[in-house]
C-alpha positions as CSV (number, residue, x, y, z in Angstrom):
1,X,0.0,0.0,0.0
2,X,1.2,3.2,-0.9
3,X,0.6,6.4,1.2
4,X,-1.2,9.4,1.2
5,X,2.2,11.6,0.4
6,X,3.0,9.1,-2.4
7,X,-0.4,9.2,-4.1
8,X,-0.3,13.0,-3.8
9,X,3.2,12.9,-5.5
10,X,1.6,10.9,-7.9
11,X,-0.7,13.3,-9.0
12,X,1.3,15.9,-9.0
13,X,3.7,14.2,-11.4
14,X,0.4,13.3,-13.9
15,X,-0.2,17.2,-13.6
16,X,3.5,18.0,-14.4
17,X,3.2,15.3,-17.6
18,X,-0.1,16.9,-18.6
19,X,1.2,20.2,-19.1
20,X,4.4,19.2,-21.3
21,X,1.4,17.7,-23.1
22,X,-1.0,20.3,-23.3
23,X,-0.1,22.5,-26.5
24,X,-0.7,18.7,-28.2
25,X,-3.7,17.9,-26.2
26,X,-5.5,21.3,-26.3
27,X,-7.4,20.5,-29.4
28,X,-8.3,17.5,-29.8
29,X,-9.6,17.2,-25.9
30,X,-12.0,20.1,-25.1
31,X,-12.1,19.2,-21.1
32,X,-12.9,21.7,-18.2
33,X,-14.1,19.7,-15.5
34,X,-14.0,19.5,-11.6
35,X,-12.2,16.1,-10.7
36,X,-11.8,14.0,-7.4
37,X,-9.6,11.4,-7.1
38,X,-10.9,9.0,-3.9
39,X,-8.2,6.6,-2.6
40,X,-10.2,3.4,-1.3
41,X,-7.4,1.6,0.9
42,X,-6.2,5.1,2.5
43,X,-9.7,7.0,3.2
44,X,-8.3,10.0,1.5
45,X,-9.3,12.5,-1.5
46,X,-7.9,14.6,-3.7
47,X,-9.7,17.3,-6.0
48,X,-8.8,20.0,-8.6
49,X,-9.4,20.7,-12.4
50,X,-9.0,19.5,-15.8
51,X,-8.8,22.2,-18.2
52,X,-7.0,23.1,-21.8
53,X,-5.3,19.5,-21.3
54,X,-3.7,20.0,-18.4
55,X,-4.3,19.0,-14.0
56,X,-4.7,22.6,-12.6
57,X,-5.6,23.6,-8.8
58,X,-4.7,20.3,-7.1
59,X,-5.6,20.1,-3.2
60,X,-5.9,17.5,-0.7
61,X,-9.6,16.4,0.4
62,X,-12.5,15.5,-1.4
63,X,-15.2,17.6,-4.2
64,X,-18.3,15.7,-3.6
65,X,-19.6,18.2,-6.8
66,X,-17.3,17.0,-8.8
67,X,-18.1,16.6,-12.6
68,X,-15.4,13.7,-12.9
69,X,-15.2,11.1,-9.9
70,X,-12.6,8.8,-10.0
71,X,-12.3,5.7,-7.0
72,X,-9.1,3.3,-7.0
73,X,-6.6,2.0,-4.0
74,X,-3.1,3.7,-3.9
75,X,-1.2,1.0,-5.6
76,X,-3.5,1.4,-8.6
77,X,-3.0,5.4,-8.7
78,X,0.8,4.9,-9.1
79,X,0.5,2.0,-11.9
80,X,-1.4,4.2,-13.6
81,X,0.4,7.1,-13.5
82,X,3.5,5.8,-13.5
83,X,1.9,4.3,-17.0
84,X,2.0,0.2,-15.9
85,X,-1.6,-0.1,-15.7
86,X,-4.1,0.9,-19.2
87,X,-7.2,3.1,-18.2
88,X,-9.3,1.0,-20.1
89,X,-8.2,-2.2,-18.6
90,X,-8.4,-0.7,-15.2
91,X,-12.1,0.3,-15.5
92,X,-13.0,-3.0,-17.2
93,X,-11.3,-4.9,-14.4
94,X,-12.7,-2.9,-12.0
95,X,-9.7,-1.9,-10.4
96,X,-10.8,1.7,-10.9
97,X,-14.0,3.6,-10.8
98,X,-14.3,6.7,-13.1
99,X,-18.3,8.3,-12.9
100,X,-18.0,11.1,-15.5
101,X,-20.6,11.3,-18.8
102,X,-20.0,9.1,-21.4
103,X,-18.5,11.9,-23.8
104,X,-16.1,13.2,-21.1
105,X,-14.9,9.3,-19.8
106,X,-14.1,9.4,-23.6
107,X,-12.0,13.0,-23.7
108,X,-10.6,11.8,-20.3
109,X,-9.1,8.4,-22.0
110,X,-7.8,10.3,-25.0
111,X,-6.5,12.5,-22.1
112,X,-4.6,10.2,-20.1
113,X,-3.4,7.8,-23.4
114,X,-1.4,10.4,-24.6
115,X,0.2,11.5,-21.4
């Protein structure tokens, strides 16, 4: 199990990756949503923004109005950041939750493929 400092590390390292990316991104993923990222094993949140392709405005705790939800254990956060495990795979396994529309779960994959 990974902690709450390593999952936050995580996700600021998928910010910093997102906005080498976002010139490339910016138009072909039209995204500005509120996202929380809920860690399942650690009782812990995180929220911010995705907007113009890249992770702005990250904080600790949770955005129960968030537009993009996103529920996975710690170990699973930093496989798929680190780029070991596929989104799609991960949501068909089950191993992570994403409740979003269907038109932004489809921006978001396009999203976090390229990065």
């Amino acid at each position: 199990m990974a902690t709450v400092d390593e999952c936050r590390q995580a996700l600021r390292d998928l910010a910093a990756r997102l906005d080498g990316n976002a010139d490339t991104v910016r138009e072909h993923v039209g995204l500005d949503r509120t996202l929380a990222c809920r860690i399942t094993d650690l009782d812990a949140a995180f929220h911010g923004r995705l907007t113009d392709g890249q992770l702005t405005d990250l904080a600790d705790g949770d955005d129960p109005k968030a537009k993009i939800s996103l529920s996975t254990t710690s170990e699973d956060l930093l496989a798929l950041v680190r780029g070991e495990l596929d989104i799609t795979r991960a949501v068909t396994s089950r191993r992570i939750s994403i409740k979003a529309n269907p038109f932004d779960l489809l921006k978001l994959r396009k999203l976090l493929g390229t990065s």
